[in-house]
NUKETI-863142 format. One record per residue (C-alpha): residue number from 1; residue in one letter; x, y negated, z negated. Coordinates in steps of 0.001 Angstrom, whole numbers. Each point is the difference from the previous one (the first is absolute). Layout:
NUM_a_X_Y_Z
...
//
This chain:
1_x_-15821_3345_17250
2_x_2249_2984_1304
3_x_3042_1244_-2222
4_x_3132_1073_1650
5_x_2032_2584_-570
6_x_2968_-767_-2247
7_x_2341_575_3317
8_x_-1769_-1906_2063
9_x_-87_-2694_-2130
10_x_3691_68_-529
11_x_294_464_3766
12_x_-1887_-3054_215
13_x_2359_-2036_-2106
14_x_-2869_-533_-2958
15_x_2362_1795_-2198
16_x_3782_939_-23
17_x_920_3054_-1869
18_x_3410_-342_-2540
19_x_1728_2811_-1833
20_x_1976_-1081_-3586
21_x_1771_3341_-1264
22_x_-3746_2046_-1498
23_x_-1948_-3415_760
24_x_-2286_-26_3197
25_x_-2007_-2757_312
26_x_-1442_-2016_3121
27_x_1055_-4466_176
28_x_-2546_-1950_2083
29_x_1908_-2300_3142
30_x_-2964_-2383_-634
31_x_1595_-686_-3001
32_x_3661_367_842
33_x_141_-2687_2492
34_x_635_-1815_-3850
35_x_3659_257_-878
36_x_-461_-528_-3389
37_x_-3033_2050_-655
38_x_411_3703_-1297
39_x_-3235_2407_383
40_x_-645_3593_345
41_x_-2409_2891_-872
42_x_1428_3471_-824
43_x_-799_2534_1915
44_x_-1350_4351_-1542
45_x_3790_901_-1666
46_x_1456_3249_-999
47_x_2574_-1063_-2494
48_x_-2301_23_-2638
49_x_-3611_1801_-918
50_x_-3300_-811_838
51_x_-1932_-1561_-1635
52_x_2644_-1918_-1120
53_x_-2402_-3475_-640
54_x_177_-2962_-2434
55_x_2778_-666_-2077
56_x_1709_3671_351
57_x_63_-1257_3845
58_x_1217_-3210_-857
59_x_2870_1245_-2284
60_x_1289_3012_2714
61_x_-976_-2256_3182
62_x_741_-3614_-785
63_x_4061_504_-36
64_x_64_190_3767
65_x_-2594_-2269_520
66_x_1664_-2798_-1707
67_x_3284_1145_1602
68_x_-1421_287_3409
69_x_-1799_-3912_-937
70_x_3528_-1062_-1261
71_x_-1935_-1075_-3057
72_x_1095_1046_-3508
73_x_-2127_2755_-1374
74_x_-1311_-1930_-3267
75_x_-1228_-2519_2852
76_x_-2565_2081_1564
77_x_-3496_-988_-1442
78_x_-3188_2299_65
79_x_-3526_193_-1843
80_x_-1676_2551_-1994
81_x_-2360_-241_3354
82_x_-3797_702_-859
83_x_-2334_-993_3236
84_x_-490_-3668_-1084
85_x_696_-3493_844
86_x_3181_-996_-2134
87_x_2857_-1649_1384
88_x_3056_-1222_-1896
89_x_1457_-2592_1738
90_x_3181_-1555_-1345
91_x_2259_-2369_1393
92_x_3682_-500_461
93_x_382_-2245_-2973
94_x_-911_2929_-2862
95_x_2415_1017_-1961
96_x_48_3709_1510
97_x_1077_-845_3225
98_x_3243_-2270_-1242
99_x_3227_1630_-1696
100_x_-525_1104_-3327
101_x_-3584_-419_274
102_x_-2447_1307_-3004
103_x_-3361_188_1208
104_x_-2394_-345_2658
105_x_-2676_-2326_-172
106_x_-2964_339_2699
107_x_-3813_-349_-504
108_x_-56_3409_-1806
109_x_2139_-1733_-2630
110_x_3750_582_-1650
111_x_1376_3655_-3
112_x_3562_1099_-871
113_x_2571_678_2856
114_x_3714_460_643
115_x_-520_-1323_3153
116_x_3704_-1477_963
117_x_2049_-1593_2663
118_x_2037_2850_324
119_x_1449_1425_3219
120_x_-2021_2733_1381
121_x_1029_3319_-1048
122_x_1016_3131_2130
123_x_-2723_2898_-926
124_x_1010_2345_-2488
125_x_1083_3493_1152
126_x_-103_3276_-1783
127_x_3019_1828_-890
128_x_580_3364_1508
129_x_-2199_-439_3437
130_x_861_2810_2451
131_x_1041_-819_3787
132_x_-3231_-617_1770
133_x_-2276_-332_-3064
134_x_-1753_-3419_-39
135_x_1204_-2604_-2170
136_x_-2166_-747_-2526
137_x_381_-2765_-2193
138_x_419_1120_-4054
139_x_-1259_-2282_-2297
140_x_10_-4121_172
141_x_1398_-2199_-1690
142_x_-1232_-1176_-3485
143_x_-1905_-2909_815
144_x_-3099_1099_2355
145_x_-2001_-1900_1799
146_x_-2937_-1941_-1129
147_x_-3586_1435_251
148_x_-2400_-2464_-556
149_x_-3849_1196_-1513
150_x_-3118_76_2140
151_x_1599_-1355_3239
152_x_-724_363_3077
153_x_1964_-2106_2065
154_x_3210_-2597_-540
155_x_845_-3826_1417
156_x_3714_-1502_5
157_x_1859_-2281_1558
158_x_3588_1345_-2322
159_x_2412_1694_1965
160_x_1761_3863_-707
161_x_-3510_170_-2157
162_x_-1418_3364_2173
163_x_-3736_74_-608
164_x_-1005_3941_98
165_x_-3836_1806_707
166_x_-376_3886_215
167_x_-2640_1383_2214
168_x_-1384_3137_1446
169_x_-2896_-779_2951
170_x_-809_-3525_-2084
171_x_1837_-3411_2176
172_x_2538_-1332_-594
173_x_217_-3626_932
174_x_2813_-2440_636
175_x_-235_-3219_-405
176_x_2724_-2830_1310
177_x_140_-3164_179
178_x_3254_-1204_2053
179_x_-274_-4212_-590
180_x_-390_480_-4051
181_x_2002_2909_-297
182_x_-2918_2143_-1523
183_x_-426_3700_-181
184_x_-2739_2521_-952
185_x_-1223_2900_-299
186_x_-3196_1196_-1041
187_x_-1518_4013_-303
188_x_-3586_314_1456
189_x_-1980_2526_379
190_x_-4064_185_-321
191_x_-453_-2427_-3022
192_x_2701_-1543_1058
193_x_-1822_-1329_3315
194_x_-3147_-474_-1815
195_x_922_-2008_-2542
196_x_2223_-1977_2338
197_x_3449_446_-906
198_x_1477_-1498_2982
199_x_-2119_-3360_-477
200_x_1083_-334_-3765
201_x_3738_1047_1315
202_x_-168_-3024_3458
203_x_-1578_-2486_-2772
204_x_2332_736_-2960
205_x_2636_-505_2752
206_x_-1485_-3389_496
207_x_-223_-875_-3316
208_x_3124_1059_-1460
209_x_2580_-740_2646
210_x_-1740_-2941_2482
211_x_-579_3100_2772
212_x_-1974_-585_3313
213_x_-1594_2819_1130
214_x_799_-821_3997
215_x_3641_162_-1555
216_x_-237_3261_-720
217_x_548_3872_1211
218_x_-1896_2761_-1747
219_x_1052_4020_1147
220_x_-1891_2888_-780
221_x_1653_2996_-577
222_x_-305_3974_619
223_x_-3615_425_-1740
224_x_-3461_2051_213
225_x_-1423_-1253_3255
226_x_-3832_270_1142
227_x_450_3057_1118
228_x_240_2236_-2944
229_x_-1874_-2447_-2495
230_x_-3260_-1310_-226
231_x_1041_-3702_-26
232_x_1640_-1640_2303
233_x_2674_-1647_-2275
234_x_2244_-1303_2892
235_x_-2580_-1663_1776
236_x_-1523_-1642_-3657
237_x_3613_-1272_-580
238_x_1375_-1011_3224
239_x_-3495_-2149_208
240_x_87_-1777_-3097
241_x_3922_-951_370
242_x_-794_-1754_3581
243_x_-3494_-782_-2092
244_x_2602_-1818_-2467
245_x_1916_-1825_3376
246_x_2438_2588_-631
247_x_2908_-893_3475
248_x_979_3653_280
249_x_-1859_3126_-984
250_x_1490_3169_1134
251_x_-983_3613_-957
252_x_2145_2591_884
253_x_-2654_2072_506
254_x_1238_3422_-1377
255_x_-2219_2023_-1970
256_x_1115_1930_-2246
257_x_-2066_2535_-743
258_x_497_955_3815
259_x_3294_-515_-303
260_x_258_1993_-2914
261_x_3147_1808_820
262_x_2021_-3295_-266
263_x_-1875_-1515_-2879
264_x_-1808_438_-3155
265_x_-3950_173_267
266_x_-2144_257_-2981
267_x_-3100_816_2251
268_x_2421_2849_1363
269_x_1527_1352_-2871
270_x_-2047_-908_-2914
271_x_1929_574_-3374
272_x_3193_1151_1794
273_x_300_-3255_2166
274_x_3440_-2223_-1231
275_x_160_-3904_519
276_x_1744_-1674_2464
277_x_1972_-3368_-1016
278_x_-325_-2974_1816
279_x_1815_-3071_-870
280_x_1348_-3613_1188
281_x_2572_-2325_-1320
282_x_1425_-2967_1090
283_x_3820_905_77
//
């Protein structure tokens, strides 16, 4: 399976570049054809240090991503993610997705959250920025978002809920189902594909929200193709989604360790290598 250059691919309409004040990231027209679907992966960024990764990237990064999802920032979801097979699926009728809502309740059990229905916030800006220096944003707001233990991958079908992975050459996958009103996303990467990650995410989908896998669109995003690894992790997961009776598969089909000037690659830049954010909400 050939890899494209990141130009070519955004020549080639696969990807569409966007630019929100330090935020680059890349939206996928596969996905935009669905007005009220929000997704994106962030693309290498200045504003801050690398490795900025984890929470710390979360904290600095996650302002503008919620702004540019129009989703609150105590709304954006994300796991402690460690190469398994959890997903926490949760549906529009826990408490964290209504107003005033306490807690979030999804097969990894009850954690706290301020997770309101607020309006989304404007990020925050530091005082004192020079003309010409980015804007960075200073620190968020008091209630964070939720990071959920040992998981790998999220399921909902609540909306301004933005479910968040972080990767560096590993895939990220989304997952939408347009008739239900589900979304997903899951983080793979070796283990990921071995243990089978996207059949537990396509049958959890099934089993929690009444999903039919010809119903549904699955995107791969900017990842290590087989090129510069040893396993062909594209061709593993675009098999086993159409395995699945997946409608839609599409792979961008960027790698990026070749396209390491544009994104983060582990395989490139070892302990130096930052994450990249990707992340989908139903608006």
């Amino acid at each position: 399976m050939t890899s494209l250059r990141f130009a070519d691919a955004v020549k080639e309409g696969r990807l569409s570049i966007e630019t929100h004040g330090p935020i680059r990231c890349v939206t996928y027209p596969v996905l935009a054809r669905y007005r009220e679907l929000s997704a994106l992966t962030t693309l290498r960024n200045n504003a801050w240090p690398a490795p900025t990764t984890g929470p710390q990237l979360l904290k600095v990064a996650g302002p503008w991503v919620s702004h540019v999802l129009g989703i609150p920032f105590q709304n954006l979801i994300a796991g402690k993610q460690v190469h398994g097979t959890n997903i926490f699926s949760f549906s529009k009728d826990h408490p964290a997705s209504q107003p005033g809502g306490t807690g979030l309740r999804g097969r990894s059990g009850v954690l706290p959250t301020e997770a309101r229905g607020v309006s989304p916030h404007a990020p925050y800006f530091c005082a004192g920025r020079r003309a010409g220096e980015p804007v960075i944003p200073a620190a968020p707001p008091v209630a964070e978002p939720q990071v959920i233990p040992s998981t790998d991958g999220f399921l909902t079908n609540a909306r301004r809920m933005a479910l968040i992975v972080v990767t560096a050459d590993c895939l990220p996958i989304f997952l939408y189902d347009p008739k239900r009103g589900v979304i997903g996303l899951l983080h793979c990467g070796r283990a990921g594909t071995m243990d089978d990650i996207v059949g537990v995410g396509i049958e959890k989908m099934r089993e929690d929200f009444g999903s039919n896998p010809a119903d549904c669109v699955a995107v791969i995003g900017p990842s290590v193709g087989p090129c510069c690894y040893d396993m062909d992790l594209w061709g593993a997961n675009e098999h086993r989604l159409k395995e699945l009776g997946v409608a839609t598969v599409f792979n961008c089909r960027v790698c990026t360790k070749c396209n390491n000037d544009v994104f983060y690659s582990h395989r490139a830049e070892r302990e130096n290598a930052g994450r990249m954010i990707s992340a989908i909400a139903l608006k």
